[in-house]
C-alpha positions in Angstrom: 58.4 121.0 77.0 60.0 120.4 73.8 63.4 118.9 73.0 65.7 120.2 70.4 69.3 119.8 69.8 71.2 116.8 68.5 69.1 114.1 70.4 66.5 115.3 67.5 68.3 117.2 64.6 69.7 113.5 63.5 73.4 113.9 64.9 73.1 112.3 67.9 74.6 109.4 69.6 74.4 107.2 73.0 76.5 110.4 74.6 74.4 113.5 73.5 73.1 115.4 76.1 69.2 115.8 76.3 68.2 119.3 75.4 65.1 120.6 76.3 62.9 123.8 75.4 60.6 125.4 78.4 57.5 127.6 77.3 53.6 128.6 77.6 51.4 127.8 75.3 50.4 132.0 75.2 52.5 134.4 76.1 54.7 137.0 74.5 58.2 138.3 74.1 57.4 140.9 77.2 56.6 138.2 79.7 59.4 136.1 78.3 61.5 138.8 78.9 60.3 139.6 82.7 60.3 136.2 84.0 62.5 134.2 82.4 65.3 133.9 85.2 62.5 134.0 87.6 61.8 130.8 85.7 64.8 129.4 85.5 65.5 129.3 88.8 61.8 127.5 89.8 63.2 124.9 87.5 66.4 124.4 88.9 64.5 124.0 92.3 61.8 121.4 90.8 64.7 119.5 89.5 66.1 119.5 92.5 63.1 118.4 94.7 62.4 115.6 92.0 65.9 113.7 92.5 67.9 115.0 89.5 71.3 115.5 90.3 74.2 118.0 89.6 71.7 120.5 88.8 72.9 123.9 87.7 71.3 127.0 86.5 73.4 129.4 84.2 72.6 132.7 84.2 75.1 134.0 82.8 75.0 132.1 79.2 73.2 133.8 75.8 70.1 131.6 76.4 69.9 130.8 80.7 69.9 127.3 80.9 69.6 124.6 83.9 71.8 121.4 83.8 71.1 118.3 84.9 71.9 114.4 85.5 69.7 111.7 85.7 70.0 107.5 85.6 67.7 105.5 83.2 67.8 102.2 83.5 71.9 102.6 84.8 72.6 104.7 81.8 74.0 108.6 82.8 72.2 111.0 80.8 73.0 114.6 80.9 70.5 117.2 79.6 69.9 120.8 79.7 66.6 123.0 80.4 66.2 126.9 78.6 63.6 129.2 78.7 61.3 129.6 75.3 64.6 128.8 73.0 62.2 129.2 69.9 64.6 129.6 67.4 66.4 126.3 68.5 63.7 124.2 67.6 63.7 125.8 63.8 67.3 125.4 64.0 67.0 121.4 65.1 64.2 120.8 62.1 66.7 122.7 60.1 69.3 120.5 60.4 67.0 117.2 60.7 65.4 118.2 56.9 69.7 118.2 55.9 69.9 114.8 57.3 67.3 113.6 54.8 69.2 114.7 51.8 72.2 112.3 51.8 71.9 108.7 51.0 72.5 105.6 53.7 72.6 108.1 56.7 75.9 109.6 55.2 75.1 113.6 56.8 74.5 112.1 60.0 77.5 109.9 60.4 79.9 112.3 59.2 78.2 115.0 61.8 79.0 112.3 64.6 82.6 111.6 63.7 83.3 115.2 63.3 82.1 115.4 66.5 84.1 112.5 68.3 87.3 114.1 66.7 86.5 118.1 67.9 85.9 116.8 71.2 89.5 114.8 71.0 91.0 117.4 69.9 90.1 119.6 72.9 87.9 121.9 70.1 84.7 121.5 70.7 83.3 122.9 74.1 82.2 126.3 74.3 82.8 126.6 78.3 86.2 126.3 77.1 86.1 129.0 75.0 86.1 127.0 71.8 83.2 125.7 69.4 80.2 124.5 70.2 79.2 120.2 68.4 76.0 123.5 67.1 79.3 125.6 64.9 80.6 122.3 63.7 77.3 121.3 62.0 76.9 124.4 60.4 80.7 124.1 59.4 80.0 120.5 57.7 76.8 121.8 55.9 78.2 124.3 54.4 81.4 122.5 53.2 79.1 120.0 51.5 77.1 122.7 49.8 80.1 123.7 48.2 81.6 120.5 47.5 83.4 120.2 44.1 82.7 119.1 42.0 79.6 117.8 43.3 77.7 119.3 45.9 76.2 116.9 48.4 74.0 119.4 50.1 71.5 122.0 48.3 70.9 125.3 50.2 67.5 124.7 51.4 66.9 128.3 52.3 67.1 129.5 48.7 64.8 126.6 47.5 61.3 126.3 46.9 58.5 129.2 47.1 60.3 131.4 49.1 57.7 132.9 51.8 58.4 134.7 55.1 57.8 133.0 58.7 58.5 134.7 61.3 59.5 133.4 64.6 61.1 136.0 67.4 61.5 138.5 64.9 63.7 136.4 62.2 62.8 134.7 59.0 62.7 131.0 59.7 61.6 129.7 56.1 63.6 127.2 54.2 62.3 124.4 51.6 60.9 121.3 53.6 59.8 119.4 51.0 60.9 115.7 51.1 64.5 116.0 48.8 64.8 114.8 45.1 65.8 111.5 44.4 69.0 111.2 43.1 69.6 114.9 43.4 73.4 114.4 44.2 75.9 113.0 42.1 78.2 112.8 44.4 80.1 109.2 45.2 82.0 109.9 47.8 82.6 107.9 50.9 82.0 109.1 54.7 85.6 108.7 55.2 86.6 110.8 51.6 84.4 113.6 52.4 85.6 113.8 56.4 89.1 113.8 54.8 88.1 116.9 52.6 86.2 118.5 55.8 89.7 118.3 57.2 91.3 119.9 53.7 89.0 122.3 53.5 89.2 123.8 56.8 93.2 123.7 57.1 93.2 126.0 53.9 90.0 128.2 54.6 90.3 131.8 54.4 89.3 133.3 57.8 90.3 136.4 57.4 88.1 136.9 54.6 85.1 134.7 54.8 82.0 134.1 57.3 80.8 130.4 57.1 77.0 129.9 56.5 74.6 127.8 54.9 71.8 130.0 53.9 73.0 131.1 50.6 75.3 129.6 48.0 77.3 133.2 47.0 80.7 133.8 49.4 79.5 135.8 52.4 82.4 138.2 53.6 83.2 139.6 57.3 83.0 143.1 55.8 79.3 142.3 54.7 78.7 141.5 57.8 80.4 144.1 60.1 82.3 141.0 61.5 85.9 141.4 62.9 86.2 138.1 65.2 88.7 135.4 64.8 86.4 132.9 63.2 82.5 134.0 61.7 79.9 131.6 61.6 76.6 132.6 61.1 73.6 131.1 62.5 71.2 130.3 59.5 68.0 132.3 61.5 69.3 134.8 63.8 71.5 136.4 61.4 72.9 138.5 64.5 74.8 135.2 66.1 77.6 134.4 65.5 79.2 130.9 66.8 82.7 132.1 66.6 82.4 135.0 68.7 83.6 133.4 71.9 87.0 132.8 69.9 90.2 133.9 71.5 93.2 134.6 69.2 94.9 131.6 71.4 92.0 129.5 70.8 91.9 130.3 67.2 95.4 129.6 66.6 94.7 125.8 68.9 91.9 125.4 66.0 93.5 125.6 62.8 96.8 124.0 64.3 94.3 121.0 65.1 92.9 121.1 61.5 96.3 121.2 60.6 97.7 118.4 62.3 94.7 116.2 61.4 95.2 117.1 57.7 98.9 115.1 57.7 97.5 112.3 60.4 94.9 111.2 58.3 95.6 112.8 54.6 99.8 112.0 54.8 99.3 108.6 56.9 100.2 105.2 55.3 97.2 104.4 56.9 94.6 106.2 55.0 93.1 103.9 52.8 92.7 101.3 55.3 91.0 104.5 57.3 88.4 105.0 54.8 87.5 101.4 54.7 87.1 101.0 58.0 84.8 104.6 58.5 83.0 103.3 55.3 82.4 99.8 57.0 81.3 101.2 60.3 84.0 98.7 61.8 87.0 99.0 64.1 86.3 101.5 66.5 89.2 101.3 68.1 91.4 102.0 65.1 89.1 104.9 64.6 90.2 106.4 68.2 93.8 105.5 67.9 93.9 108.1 64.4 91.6 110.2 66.4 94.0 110.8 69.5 96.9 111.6 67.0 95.4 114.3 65.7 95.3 116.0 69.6 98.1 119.4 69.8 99.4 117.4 72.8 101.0 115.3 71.7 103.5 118.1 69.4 
């Protein structure tokens, strides 16, 4: 067993579920293949017979998972089981090797109030048919890779002595080395740069564009073969894409959100003492009263 996701890949909080990776030490994509619901299932039954509760398998998903809920020490903690989810676990270093770049624990506090407000908003649950808290990382990194005029973020896949790893058929390499000191000149504050998140979503150019992080030139849909609503491209398995899931309903709901967040927190009399507060890591309550404004509900 091996646990992945944002309980490890440094944007996690007291709510993240508990993601977990199932696989044998040997074995190969064949066997993978043949007995991975077979799998599954046995795991949904040992969960079962071990005391967890609501547990649910999902066949039906990209990658079949098992959910489940379990009490430690009176604290709910939701989690989720797959099958040999290999590429997940280079995905979670991935991002965790990101987290290291930024000063004070900046990446990683922006990721989990980008988080808080997509989940507000009613934009971040995949069941849902929106985005997965997965897309919005990948969104963040690769507005701060392009930051102007100082990026915060290097492309880490470009870096270094470039050498192929493979792992279930796609390249996995990026540049792990421990980042350079000072390598950003960038002053901004958590609350600035979630401000200009919000700016530079509300004005991106969908129609156009895929988001990744794996290379600093402008990736376009027509590169890619892409024709979805929204393209977001996971940094290993170049054939994901998180967006899709993405209705044309659901698309429109997304930008309208970015949209409407832009004036609450950009236009608001209140944006100064916003920052201050997001930069102070006080007031939580404040921070959830600009939050629930930004929800379409409430226009």
């Amino acid at each position: 067993f091996e646990v992945f996701g944002s309980s490890e890949n440094g944007f996690g909080s007291n709510c993240s579920d508990f993601d977990v990776c199932f696989r044998y030490i040997r074995s190969n994509d064949d066997i993978i293949n043949k007995h991975e619901l077979l799998t599954i299932i046995n795991v949904e039954c040992s969960l079962k017979f071990a005391g967890f509760t609501r547990v649910t398998s999902i066949m039906a998903a990209k990658v079949p998972i098992v959910k489940f809920t379990t009490d430690v020490d009176g604290c709910e903690i939701n989690g989720d089981i797959s099958y040999y989810s290999e590429l997940a676990l280079h995905n979670t270093i991935l991002l965790r090797r990101y987290c290291t770049w930024t000063k004070d624990e900046m990446l990683s506090k922006l990721g989990v109030f980008i988080k808080r407000w997509a989940k507000t908003c009613d934009i971040c649950d995949a069941a849902k048919g929106s985005l997965c808290a997965y897309a919005y990382m990948i969104l963040l990194i690769h507005f701060l890779q392009r930051l102007q005029p100082h990026p915060l973020l290097p492309v880490l896949q470009e870096m270094g002595v470039k050498r192929e790893i493979r792992v279930s058929g796609w390249d996995v390499y990026f540049c792990d080395d421990a980042p350079k000191p000072n390598w950003s000149q960038c002053t901004l504050s958590v609350g600035d740069l979630f401000l200009k998140f919000i700016e530079y979503y509300a004005n991106f150019d969908w129609s156009l564009q895929v988001v990744q992080i794996r290379q600093s030139r402008t990736l376009t849909k027509i590169e890619r073969g892409w024709d979805t609503q929204m393209c977001i491209e996971d940094p290993f398995n170049l054939d994901v894409n998180h967006g899709s899931a993405i209705s044309k309903q659901m698309f429109t709901f997304i930008l309208k959100s970015f949209s409407i967040s832009r004036e609450v927190f950009i236009a608001s009399k209140d944006r100064g003492t916003f920052i201050g507060q997001i930069a102070a890591e006080e007031d939580t309550d404040s921070h959830e009263e600009f939050i629930a404004r930004c929800a379409v509900s409430n226009y």
